[in-house]
C-alpha positions as CSV (number, residue, x, y, z in Angstrom):
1,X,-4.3,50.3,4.8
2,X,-1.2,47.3,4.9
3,X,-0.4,46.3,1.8
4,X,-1.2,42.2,1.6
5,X,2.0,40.1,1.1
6,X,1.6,37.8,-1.3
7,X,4.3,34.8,-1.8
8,X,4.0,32.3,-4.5
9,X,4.1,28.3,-3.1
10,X,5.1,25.7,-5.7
11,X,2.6,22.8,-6.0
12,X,4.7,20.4,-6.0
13,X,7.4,20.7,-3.2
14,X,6.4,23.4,-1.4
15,X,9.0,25.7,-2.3
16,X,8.1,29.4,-1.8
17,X,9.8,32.2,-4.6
18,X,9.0,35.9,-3.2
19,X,8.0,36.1,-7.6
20,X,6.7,34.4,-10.1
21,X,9.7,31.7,-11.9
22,X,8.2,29.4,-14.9
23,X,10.5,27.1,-13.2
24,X,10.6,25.7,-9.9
25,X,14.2,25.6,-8.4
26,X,13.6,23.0,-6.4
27,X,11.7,20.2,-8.1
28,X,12.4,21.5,-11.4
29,X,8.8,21.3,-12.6
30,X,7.3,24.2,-15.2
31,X,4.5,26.0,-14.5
32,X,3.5,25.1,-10.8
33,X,4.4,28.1,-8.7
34,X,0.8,30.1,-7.5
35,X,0.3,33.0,-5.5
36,X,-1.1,33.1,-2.0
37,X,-2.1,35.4,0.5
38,X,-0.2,35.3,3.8
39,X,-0.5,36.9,7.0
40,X,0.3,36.4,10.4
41,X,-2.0,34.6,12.6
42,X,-2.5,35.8,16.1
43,X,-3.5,32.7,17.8
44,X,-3.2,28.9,16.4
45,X,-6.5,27.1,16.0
46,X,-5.9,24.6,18.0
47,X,-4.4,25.4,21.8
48,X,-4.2,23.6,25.2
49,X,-4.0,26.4,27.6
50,X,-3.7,23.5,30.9
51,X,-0.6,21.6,28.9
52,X,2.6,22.1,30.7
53,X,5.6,24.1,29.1
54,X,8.0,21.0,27.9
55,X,11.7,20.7,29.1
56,X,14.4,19.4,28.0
57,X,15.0,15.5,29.3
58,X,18.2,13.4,29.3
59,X,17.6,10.5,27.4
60,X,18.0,8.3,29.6
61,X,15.7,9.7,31.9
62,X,13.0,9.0,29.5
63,X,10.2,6.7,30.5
64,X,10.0,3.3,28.3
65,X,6.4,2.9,27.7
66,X,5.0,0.5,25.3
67,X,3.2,2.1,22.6
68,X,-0.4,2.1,23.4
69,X,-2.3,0.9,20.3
70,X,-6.2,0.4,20.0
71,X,-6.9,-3.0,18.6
72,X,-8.9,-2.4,15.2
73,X,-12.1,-4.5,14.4
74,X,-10.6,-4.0,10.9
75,X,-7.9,-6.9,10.9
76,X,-6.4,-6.1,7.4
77,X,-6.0,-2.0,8.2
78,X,-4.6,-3.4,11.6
79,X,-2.2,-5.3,10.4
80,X,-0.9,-2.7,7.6
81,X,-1.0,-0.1,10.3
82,X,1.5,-2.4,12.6
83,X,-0.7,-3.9,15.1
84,X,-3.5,-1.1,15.8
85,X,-3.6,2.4,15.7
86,X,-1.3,4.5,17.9
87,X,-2.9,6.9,20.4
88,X,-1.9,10.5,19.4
89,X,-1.0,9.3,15.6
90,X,-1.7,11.3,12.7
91,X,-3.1,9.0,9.4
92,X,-2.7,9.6,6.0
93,X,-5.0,7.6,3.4
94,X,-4.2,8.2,-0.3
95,X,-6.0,6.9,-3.0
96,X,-7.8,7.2,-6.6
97,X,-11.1,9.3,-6.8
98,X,-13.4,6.4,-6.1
99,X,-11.8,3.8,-4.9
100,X,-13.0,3.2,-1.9
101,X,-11.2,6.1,0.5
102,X,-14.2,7.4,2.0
103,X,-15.8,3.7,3.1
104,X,-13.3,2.0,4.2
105,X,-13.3,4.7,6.8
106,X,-16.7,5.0,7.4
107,X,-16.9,1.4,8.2
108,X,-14.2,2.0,10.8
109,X,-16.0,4.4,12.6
110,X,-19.0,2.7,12.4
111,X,-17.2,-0.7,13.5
112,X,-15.3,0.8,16.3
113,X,-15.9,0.7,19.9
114,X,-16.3,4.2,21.6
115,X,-16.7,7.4,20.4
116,X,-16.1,8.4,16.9
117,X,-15.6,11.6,15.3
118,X,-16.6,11.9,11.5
119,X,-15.7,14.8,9.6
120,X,-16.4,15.3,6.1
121,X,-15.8,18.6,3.7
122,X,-16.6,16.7,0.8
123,X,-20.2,15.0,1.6
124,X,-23.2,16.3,3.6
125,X,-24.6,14.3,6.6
126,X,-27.4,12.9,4.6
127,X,-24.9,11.3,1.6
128,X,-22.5,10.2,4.7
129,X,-26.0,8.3,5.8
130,X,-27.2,6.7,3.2
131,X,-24.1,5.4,2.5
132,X,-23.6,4.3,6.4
133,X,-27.3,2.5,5.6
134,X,-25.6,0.6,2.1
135,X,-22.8,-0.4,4.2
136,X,-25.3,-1.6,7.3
137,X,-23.9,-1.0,10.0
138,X,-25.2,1.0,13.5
139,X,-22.9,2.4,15.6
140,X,-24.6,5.0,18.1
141,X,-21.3,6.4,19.0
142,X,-20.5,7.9,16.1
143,X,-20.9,11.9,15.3
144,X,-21.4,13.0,11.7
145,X,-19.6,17.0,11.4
146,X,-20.0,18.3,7.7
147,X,-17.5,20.9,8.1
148,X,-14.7,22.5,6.7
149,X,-13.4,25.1,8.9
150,X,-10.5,23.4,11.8
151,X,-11.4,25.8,14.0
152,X,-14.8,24.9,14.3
153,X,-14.0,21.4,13.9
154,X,-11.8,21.8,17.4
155,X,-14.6,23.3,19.3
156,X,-16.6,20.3,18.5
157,X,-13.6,17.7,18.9
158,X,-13.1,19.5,22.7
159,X,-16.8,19.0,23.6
160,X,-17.0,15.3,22.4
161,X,-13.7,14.3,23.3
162,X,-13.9,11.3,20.3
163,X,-11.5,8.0,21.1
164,X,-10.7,8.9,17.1
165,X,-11.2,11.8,14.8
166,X,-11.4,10.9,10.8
167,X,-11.3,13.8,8.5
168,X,-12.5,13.5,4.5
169,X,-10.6,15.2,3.0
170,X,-7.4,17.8,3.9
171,X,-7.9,19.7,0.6
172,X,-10.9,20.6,2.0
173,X,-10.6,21.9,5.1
174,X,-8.9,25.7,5.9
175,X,-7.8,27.9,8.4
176,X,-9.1,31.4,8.8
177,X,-5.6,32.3,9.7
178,X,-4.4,31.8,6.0
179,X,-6.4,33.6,3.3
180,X,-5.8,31.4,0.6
181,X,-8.1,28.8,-1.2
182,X,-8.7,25.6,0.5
183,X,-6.2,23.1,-1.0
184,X,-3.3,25.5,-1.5
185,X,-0.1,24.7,-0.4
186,X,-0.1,26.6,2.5
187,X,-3.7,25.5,3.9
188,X,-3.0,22.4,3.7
189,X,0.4,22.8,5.4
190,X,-1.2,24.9,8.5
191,X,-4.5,22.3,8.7
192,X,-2.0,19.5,8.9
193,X,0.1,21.1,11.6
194,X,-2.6,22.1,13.9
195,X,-4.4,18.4,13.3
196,X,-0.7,17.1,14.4
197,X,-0.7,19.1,17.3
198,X,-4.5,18.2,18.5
199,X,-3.3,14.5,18.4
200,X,-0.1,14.6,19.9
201,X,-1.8,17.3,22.8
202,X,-4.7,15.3,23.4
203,X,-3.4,11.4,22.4
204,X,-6.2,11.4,19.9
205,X,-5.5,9.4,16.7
206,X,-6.7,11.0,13.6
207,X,-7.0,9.7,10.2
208,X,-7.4,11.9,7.0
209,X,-8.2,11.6,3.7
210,X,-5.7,13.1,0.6
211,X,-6.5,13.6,-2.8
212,X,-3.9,12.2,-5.3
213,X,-2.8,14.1,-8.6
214,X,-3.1,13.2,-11.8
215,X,0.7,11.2,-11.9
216,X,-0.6,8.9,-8.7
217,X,1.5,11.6,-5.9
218,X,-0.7,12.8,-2.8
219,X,-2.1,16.6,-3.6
220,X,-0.1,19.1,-1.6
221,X,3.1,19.7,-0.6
222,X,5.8,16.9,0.1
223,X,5.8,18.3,3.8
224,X,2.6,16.7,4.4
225,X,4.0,13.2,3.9
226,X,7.1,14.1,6.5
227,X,4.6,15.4,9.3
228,X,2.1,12.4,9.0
229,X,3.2,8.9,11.1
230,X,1.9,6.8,8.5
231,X,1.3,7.0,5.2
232,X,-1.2,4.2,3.6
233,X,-2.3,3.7,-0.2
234,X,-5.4,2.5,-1.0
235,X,-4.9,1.1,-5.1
236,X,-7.0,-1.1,-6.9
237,X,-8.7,-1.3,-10.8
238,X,-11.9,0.5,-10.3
239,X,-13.1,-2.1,-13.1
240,X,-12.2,-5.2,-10.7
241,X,-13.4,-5.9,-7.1
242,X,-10.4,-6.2,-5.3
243,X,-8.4,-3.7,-3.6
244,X,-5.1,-3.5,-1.9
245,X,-4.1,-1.2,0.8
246,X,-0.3,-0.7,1.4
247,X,1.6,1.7,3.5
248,X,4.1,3.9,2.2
249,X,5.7,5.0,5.4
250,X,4.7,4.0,8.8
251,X,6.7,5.2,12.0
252,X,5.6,2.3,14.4
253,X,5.3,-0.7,12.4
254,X,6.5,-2.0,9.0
255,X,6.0,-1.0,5.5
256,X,6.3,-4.3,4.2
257,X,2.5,-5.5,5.1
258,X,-0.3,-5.4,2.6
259,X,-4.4,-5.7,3.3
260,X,-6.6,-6.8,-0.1
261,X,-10.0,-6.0,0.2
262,X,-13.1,-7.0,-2.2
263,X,-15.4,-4.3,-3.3
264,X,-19.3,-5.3,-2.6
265,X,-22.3,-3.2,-3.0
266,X,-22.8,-3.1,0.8
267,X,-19.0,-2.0,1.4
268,X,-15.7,-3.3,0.9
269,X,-15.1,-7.5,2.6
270,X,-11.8,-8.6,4.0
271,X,-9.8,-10.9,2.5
272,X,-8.4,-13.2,4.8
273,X,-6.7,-15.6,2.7
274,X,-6.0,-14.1,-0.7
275,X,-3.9,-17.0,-2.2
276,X,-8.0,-18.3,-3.1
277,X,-8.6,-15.2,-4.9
278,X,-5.5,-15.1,-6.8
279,X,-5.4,-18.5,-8.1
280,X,-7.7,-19.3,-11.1
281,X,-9.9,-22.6,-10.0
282,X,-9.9,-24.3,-13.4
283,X,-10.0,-28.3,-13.9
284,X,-8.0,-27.8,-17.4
285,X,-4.6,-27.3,-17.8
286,X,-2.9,-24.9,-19.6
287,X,0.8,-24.4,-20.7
288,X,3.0,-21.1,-19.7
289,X,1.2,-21.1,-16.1
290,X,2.7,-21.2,-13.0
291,X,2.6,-21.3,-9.5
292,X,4.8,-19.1,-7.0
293,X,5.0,-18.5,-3.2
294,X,5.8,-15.1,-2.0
295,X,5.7,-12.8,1.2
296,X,3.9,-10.0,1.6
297,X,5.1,-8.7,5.4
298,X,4.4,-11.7,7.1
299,X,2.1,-13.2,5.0
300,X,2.9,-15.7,2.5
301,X,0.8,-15.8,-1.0
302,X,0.5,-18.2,-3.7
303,X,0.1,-16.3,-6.6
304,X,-0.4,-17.2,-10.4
305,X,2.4,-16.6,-13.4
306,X,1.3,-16.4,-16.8
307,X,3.4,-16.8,-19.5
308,X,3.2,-16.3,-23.7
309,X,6.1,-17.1,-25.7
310,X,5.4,-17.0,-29.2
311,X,7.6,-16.1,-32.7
312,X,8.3,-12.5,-33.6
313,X,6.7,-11.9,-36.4
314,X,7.0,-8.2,-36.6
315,X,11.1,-7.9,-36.7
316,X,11.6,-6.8,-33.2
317,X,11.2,-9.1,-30.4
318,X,9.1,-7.8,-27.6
319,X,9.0,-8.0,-23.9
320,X,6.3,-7.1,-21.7
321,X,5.8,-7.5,-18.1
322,X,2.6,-6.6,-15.8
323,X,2.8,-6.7,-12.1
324,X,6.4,-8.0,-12.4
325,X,9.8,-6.0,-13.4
326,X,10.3,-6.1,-17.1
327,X,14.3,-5.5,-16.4
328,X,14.3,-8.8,-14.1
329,X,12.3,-10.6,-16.7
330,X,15.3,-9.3,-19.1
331,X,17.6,-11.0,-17.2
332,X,16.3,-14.5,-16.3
333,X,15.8,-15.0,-20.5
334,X,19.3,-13.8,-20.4
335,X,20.2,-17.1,-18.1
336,X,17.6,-18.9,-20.1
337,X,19.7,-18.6,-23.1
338,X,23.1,-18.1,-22.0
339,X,23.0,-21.5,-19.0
340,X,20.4,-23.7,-20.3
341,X,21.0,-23.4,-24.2
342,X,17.0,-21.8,-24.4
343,X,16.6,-19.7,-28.0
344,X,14.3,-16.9,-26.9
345,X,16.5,-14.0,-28.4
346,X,13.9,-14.5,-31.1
347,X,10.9,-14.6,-29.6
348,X,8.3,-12.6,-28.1
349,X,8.0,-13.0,-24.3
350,X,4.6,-11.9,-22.2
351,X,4.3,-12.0,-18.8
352,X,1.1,-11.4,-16.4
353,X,0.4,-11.5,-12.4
354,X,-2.9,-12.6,-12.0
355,X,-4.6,-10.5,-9.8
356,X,-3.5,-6.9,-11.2
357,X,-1.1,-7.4,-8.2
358,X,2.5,-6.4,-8.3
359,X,4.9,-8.4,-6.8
360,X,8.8,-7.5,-6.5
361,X,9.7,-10.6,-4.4
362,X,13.0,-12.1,-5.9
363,X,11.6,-15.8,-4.7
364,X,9.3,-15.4,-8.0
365,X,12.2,-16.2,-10.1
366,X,12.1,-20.3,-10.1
367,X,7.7,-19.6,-11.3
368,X,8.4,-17.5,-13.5
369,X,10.9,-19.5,-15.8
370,X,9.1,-22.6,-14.9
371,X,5.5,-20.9,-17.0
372,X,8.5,-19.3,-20.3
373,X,9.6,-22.7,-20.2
374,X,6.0,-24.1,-20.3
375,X,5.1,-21.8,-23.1
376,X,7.9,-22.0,-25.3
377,X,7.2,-26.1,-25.2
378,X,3.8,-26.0,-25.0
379,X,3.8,-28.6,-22.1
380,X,1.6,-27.7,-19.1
381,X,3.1,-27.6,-15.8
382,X,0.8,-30.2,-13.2
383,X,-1.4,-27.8,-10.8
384,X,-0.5,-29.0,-7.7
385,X,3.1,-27.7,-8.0
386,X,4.5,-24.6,-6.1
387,X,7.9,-22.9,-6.4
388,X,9.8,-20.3,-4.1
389,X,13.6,-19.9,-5.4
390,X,15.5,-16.9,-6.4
391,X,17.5,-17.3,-9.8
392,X,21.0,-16.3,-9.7
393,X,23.1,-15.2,-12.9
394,X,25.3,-18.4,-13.2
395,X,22.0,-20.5,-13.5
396,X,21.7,-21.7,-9.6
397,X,18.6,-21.6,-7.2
398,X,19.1,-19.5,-4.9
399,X,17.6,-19.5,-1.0
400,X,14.9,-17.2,0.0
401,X,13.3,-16.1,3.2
402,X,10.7,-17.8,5.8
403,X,10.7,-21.0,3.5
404,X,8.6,-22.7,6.3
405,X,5.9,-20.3,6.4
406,X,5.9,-20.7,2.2
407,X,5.6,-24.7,2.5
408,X,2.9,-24.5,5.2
409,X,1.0,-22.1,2.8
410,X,1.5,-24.2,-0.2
411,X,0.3,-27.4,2.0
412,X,-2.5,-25.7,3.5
413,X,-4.1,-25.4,-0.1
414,X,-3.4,-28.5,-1.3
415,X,-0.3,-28.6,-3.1
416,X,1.4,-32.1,-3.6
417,X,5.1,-30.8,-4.7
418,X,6.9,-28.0,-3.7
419,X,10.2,-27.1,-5.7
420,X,13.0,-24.7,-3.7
421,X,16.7,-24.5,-3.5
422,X,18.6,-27.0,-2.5
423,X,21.0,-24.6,-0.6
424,X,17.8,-24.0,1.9
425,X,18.4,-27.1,3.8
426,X,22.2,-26.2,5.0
427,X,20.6,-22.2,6.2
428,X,17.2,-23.0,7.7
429,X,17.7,-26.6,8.7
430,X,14.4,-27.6,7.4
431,X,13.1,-31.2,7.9
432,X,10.6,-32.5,6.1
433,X,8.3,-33.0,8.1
434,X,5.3,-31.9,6.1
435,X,2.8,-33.9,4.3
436,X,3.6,-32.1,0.8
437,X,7.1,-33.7,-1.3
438,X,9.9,-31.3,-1.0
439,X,11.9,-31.4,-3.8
440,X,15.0,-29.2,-3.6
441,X,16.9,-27.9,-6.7
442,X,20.0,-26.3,-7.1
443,X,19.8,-25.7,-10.4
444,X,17.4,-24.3,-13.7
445,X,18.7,-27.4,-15.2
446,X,17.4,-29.9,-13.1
447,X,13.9,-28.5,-12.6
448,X,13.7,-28.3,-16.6
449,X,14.6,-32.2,-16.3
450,X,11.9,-33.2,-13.5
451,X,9.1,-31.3,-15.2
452,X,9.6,-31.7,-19.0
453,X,11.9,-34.4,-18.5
């Protein structure tokens, strides 16, 4: 009898150690390293036996198709995916347990034109059908596999030939050529491979499902990230309706785009125009609250500052940011002080993105000391009023990027006045040609003037 080789797989990186270490050498994390049972597999689970050996090909020689991309009845997962999804890509959707990984899939395949392949490890077929009845949607094209071994899963994929394969979830699934536990390091590792060779073989996109650990990383090794084409997160409050679906890494497209989605008992709703949901419809006003412009991708948002400037009456001043960098809030109280002659040093400073959005767009600046400058006077700003202007360290508005698209945003949601940088109209050549009043700054001086006077 062979005596089984054993190798122990870190479960963080990846790294193997032919023994047991308390610490990993590579990512330097305690405690991690497991053993697993290796052997040599015979066959792969996946193989084309008509595919033609590959040769090498100058680069020149190399045909320039446009990438082929299936338009997605899904317009927000479209647009965070690039334009549509990419024959032969490989999809990875990360997420929270609960958030909403598993539906917003499901309605995908149930939305989709053609033939749909849904695998689930997780869920039998009659959970994956009540939940396709809650959503309420029909879709006769669309298989239901409760399976967790890949090479049963190809055998069906081969008959059905599916215009897209979704699997829930990777931890799941194994390979009988690896006798480890489903969701070691080196299942996961071997399912992903032979799922990226299916699609690339076959130009069949697939999208799977990943688990996240406990500090918000995707389960598994860090190779799994590298072999995938995209990478989306799907983040949101469980305790609030809205969700927001970003994507970490995405080889044919950008990574800059963002889809918000609302939770409803019959499925998740797109959100077309989220500047609605993100401003507060009140008829009051209130000091310390703002209103700024930014870009998400393409998209421009109107979003709402909060601000709370109040004594410190426990010694220490404090500073606290949510959804917005607590170092960049630092610094504009710095300018505050040291340009404009502000006292804040001795008070305490609280700052909120309404939403539970976070926002690292630098045209937030000009908002955000427009609602500390509200607070700490207790004079409200008027509610028609939009900014977009990056604050520089000498005091000065700065320009930002796609100011048109901003002004046409702010216009098209009724906004009267819209305050930007006065150095904008020399870059862009913008003409005021809008129905909202421009009113360029250049600097934190002269916007303090026109709106506390």
């Amino acid at each position: 009898m062979s005596k089984v080789k054993t190798v122990f797989y870190c479960q963080s990186c990846g790294a193997q150690s032919p023994k047991w270490v308390g610490k990993c050498n590579q990512c330097g994390q305690w405690n991690t390293l497991v053993e697993e049972i290796i052997s040599t597999p015979k066959t792969n689970a996946w193989t084309d036996k008509n595919k033609p050996t590959n040769k090498p090909v100058l680069l020149q020689d190399v045909a320039d198709n446009n990438t082929q991309r299936t338009t997605l009845p899904d317009a927000e997962l479209s647009r965070v995916l690039g334009g549509g999804l990419v024959a032969g890509s490989i999809t990875l959707l990360s997420g929270e347990p609960g958030i909403g990984k598993s539906t917003i899939l499901l309605q995908l395949a149930l939305q989709l034109k053609g033939t749909v392949l849904y695998v689930s490890g997780e869920e039998s077929e009659q959970q994956i059908k009540l939940r396709a009845h809650r959503i309420g949607i029909e879709n006769k094209a669309c298989y239901i596999l409760s399976e967790t071994d890949v090479d049963l899963i190809f055998q069906q994929a081969q008959t059905l030939k599916p215009h897209l394969v979704i699997l829930d979830s990777i931890q799941t699934l194994f390979t009988g050529k690896i006798e480890s536990a489903p969701g070691s390091v080196s299942q996961i590792r071997s399912c992903a491979a032979e799922l990226m060779r299916y699609a690339k073989e076959t130009d069949t996109p697939v999208m799977i499902i990943g688990h996240i650990t406990k500090d918000g990383s995707i389960a598994g090794p860090k190779v799994l990230e590298h072999m995938v084409d995209t990478v989306l997160h799907f983040e949101g409050d469980r305790n609030h309706v809205y969700r927001i679906l970003r994507a970490q890494k995405n080889r044919f497209g950008s990574t800059a785009e963002l889809g918000i989605y609302e939770m409803l008992s019959n499925g998740l709703r797109q959100v077309s125009n989220p500047s609605e949901i993100l401003l507060t419809q009140r008829n009051e006003q209130y000091s310390g609250i703002s209103i700024a412009c930014t870009m998400e991708g393409m998209r421009p948002i109107l979003i709402e500052i909060q601000a709370l400037v109040s004594s410190a009456v426990y010694g220490m001043p404090q500073r606290s940011a949510t959804g917005f960098d607590l170092r960049r809030l630092g610094m504009l109280l710095a300018v505050l002080e040291k340009r404009c002659g502000f006292k804040l040093g001795a008070k305490d400073v609280f700052l909120n993105i309404a939403g539970g959005i976070k926002v690292e767009d630098p045209a937030m600046d000009l908002a955000v000391i427009c609602a500390v400058l509200s607070s700490n006077d207790d004079m409200p700003l008027p509610t028609k009023v939009c900014f977009a202007g990056e604050v520089g360290l000498s005091g000065e508005i700065r320009p930002v990027s796609r100011i048109e698209q901003r002004i046409k945003e702010a216009e098209k949601l009724g906004f009267s006045r819209f305050f930007f940088s006065k150095y904008q109209m020399k870059i862009s050549g913008l003409q005021k040609n809008t129905q909202i009043e421009l009113v360029p700054v250049a600097k934190v001086d002269e916007v303090f003037a026109q709106m506390f006077g």
